[in-house]
C-alpha positions in Angstrom: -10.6 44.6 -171.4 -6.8 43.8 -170.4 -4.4 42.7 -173.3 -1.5 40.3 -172.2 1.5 40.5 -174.2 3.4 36.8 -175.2 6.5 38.7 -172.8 4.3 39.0 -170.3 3.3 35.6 -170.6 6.8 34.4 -170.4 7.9 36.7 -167.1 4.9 34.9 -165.3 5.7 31.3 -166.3 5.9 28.9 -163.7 6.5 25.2 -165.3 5.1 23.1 -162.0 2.3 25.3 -161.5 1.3 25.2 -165.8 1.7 21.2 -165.2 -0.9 21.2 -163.0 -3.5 23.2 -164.6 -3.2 20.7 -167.4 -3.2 17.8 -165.3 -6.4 19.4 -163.5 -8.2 20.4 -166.9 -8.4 16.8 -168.1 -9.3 15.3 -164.5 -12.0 17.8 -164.7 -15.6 16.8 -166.0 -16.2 18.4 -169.0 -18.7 17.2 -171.5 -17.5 16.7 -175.2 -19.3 19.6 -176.5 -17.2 21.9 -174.2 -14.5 21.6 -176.7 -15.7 20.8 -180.2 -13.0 20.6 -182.9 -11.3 23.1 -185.1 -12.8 25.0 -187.8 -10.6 25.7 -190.5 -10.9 28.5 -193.4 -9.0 27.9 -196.0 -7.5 29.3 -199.5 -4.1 27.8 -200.6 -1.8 28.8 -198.2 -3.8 31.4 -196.7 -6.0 30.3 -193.5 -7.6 30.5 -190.4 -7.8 28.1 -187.7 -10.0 28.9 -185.0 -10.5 26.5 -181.8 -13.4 27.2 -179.0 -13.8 25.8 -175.6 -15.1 26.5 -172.2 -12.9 26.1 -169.3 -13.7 23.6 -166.5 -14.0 25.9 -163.5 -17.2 27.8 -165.1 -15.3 31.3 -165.1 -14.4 32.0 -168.9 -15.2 30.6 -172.6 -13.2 31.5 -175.5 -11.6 30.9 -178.5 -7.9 30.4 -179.9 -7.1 31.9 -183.6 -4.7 30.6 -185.6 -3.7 33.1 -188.6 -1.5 32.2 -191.6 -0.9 34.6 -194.5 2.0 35.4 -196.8 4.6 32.9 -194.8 3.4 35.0 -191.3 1.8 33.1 -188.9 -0.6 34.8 -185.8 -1.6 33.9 -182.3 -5.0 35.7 -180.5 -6.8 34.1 -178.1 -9.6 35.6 -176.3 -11.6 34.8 -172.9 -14.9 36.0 -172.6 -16.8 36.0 -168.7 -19.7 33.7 -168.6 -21.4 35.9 -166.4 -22.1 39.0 -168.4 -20.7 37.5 -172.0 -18.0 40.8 -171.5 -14.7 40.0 -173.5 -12.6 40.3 -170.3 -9.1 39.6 -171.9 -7.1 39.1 -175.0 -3.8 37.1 -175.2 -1.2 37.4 -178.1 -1.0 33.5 -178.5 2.5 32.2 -179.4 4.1 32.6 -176.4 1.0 30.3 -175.0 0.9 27.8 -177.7 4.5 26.7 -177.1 4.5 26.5 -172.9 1.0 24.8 -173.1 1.8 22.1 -175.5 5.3 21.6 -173.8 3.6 21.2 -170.4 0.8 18.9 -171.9 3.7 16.6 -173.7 5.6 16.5 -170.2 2.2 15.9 -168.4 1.6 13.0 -170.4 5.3 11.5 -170.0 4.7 11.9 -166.3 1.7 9.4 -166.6 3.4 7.2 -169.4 7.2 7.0 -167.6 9.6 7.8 -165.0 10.4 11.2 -164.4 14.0 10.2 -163.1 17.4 10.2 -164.6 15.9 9.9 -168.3 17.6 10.0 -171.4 16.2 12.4 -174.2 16.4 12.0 -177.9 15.3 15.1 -179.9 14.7 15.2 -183.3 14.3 19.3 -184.1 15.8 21.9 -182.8 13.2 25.1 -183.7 11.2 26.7 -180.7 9.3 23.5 -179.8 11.8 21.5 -179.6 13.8 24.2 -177.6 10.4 24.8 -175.2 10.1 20.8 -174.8 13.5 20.2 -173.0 12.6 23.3 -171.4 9.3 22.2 -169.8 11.5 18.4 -168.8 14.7 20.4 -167.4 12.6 22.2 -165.0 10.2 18.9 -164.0 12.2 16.2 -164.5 15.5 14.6 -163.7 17.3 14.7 -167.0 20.6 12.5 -167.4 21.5 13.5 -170.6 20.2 14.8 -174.4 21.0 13.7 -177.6 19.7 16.2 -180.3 19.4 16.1 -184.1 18.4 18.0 -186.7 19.7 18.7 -190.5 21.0 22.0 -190.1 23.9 21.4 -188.3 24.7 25.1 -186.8 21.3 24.9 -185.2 21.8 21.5 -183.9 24.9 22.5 -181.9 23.5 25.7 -181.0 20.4 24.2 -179.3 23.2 21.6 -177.6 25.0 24.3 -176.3 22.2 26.2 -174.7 20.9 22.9 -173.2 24.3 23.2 -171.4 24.3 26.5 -170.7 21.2 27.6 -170.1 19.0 24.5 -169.2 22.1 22.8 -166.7 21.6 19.4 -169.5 24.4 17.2 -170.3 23.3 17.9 -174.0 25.4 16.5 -177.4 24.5 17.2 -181.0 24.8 14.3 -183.6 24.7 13.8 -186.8 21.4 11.2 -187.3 18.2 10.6 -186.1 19.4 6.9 -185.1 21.9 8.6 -183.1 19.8 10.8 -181.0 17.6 7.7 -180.0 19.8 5.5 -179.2 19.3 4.2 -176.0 16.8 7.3 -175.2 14.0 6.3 -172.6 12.5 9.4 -173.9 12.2 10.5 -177.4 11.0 14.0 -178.5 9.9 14.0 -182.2 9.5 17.8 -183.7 10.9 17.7 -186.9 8.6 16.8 -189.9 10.8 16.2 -192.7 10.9 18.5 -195.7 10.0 16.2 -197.8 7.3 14.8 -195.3 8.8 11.2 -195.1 9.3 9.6 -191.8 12.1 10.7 -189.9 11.7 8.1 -187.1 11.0 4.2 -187.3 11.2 1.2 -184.6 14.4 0.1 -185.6 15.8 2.9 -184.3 14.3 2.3 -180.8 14.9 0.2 -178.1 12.6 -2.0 -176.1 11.4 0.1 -173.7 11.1 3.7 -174.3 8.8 6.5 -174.7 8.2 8.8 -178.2 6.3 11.6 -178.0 5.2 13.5 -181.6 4.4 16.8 -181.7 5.1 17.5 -185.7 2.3 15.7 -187.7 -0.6 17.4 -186.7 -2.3 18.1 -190.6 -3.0 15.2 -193.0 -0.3 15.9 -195.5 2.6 16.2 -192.7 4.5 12.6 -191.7 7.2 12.1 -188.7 6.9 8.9 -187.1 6.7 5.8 -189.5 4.0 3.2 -189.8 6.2 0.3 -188.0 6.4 2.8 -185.0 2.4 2.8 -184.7 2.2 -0.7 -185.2 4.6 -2.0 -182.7 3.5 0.9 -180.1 1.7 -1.1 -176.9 -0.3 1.8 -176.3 -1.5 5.0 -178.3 -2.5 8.4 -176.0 -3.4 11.5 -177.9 -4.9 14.8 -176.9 -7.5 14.6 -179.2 -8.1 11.1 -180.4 -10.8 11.5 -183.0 -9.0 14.4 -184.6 -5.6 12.5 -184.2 -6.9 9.5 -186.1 -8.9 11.4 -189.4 -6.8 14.1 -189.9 -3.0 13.7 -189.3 -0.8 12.1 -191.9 0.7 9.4 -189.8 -2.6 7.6 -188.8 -4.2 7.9 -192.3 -1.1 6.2 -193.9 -1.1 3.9 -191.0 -4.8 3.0 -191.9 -4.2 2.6 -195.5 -1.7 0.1 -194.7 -3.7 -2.1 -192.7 -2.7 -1.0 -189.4 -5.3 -1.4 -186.8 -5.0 0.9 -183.8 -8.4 1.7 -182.3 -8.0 -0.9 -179.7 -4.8 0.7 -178.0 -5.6 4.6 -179.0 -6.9 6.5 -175.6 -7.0 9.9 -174.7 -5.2 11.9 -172.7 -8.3 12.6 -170.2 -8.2 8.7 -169.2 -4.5 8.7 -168.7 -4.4 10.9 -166.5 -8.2 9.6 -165.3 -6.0 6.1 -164.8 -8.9 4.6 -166.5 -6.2 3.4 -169.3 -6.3 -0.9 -168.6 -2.7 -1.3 -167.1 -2.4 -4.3 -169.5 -1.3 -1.5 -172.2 0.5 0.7 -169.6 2.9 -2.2 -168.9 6.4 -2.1 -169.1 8.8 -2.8 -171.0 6.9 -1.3 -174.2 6.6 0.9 -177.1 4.5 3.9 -175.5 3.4 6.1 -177.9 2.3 10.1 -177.2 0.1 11.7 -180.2 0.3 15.6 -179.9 -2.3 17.9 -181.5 -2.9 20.4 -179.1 -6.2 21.3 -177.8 -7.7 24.8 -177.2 -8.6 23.2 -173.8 -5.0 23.6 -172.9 -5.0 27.2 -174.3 -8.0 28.2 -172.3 -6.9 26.7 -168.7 -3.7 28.2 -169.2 -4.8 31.5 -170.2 -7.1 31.6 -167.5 -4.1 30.5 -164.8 -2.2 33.6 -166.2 -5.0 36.1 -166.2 -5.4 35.2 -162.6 -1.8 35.6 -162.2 -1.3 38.8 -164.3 -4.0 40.4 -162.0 -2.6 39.4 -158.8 1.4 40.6 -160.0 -0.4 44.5 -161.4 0.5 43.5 -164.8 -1.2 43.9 -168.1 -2.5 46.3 -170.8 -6.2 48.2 -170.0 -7.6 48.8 -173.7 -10.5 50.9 -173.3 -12.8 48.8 -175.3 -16.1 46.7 -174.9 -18.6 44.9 -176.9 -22.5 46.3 -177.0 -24.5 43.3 -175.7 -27.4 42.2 -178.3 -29.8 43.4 -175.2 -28.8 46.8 -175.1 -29.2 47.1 -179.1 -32.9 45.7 -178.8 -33.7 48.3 -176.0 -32.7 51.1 -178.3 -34.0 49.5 -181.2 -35.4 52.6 -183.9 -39.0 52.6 -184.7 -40.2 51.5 -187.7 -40.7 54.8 -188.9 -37.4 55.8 -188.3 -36.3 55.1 -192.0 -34.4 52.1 -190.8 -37.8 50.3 -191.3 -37.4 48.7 -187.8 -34.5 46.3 -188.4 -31.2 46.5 -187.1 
């Protein structure tokens, strides 16, 4: 079994190349039960999320565990062979979480908007935030960043490494109105503290493009109802999931607001099976992020494949018994075991 660390994960990372293995995972047929939704364990603020799937190209199935205890939070995802069930790798997941749901967000803008001389809003400025503008500097043409968040320091310190480090024309301000406006592109990753909306359509202007990557839980809010309601077209990751269990669709639904009719997935975007009636421009475009383990798996399996082929990665002299092996060695019933196992 080889062990990836999250730095090696970030010395193989090649933005383009990740793009594409997104783009390629939701082209791919897959049925539904390929990637059934998350299980969640749960005891205050203790839990365990844990997300399975099995990747399009038939090579590996897996899972992606999410572990939260005492304020510390834990990435592990695994990828098992389908042809001999072996556990063939293990992944430390945070480095993979961020780059994959960077690249699917940029995948989707791709499919949604231009890709040329855009104009950024960001509302946030932790890691995802960070790994967003990231993902768009190396992809995109970027003409400028506006960034807010409430902690001034860390708002100017992510403008200054857009600068220095990602080649942007970047500016912090001092409001989320600020950041947006005139933005063809609007990054929201900054729940509020107090989980009321930090971004609403009078902020916005006609045409433009909001992605939201912090609501992914039913008690957490970022975008307001008026945003959802006015958007011409809804894509999410995982529409079923997006709709019963985040908090900005349940309090749009308990306000009336009707949204089925314009909510698609990201697999038909990128499909082009989306009517180009909601894909018309100028509009509200609307990007629902939740994050799929889909995107884990086909990334994890690019960098495996890419790990191998650089000489990189940890042996760990470990395997699993297969359940075959235990029934040919299965004690008799004399054996004082009385035959079970």
């Amino acid at each position: 079994m080889i062990f990836l660390s999250a730095q090696t994960t970030r010395s193989l990372l090649d933005w383009p190349a990740v793009l594409g293995v997104i783009v390629n995972a939701y082209k791919a047929e897959l049925p539904a039960s390929a990637t059934p939704r998350r299980a969640i364990a749960q005891i205050d603020g203790t839990w365990l999320r844990c997300m399975p799937a099995i990747t399009p190209s038939g090579r590996y199935l897996g899972t992606k565990q999410i572990v939260r205890s005492r304020g510390k939070v834990t990435y592990l995802i695994t990828l098992f062979d389908q042809r001999d069930a072996s556990l063939a790798y293990m992944l430390d997941g945070l480095e993979i979480t961020r780059i994959r749901t960077a690249a699917t967000t940029v995948a989707a803008m791709l499919f949604l908007g231009s890709n040329n001389d855009i104009r950024v809003g960001i509302l946030g400025s932790g890691l995802e935030a960070q790994t967003h503008l990231e993902a768009l500097g190396a992809t995109c043409s970027v003409a400028s960043v506006n960034i807010f968040s409430p902690n001034e320091d860390r708002r100017a310190a992510f403008a200054r490494r857009a600068q220095d480090e990602f080649k942007v024309a970047a500016r912090a301000v001092e409001s989320s109105a600020a950041a947006v406006a005139g933005a063809t592109h609007v990054i929201a990753a900054a729940r509020s503290r107090d989980e009321a909306p930090i971004l609403n359509k009078s902020m916005l202007g006609p045409d433009v493009l909001v992605v939201s990557i912090g609501s992914t839980v039913p008690s957490q809010r970022e975008i307001d109802i008026d945003v959802i309601e006015n958007g011409q077209v809804i894509v999410a990751d995982e529409p079923e999931e997006l709709t019963e269990g985040t908090g900005d669709m349940i309090e749009a639904s308990k306000a009336g607001v009707s949204f089925a009719d314009k909510l698609f997935s990201l697999r038909k975007l990128v499909r082009g099976e989306i009517p180009q009636r909601f894909l018309a421009r100028p509009s509200l475009r609307l990007f629902k992020s939740l994050g799929s383990a889909l995107q884990d798996l086909v990334f994890a399996e690019w960098l495996v494949d890419r790990a191998k082929a650089k000489g990189v990665g940890t042996d760990v002299p470990i395997s699993l018994i297969e359940k075959s092996s235990l029934q040919a060695s299965k004690p008799s019933a004399g054996s004082g075991m009385n035959g079970k196992l």
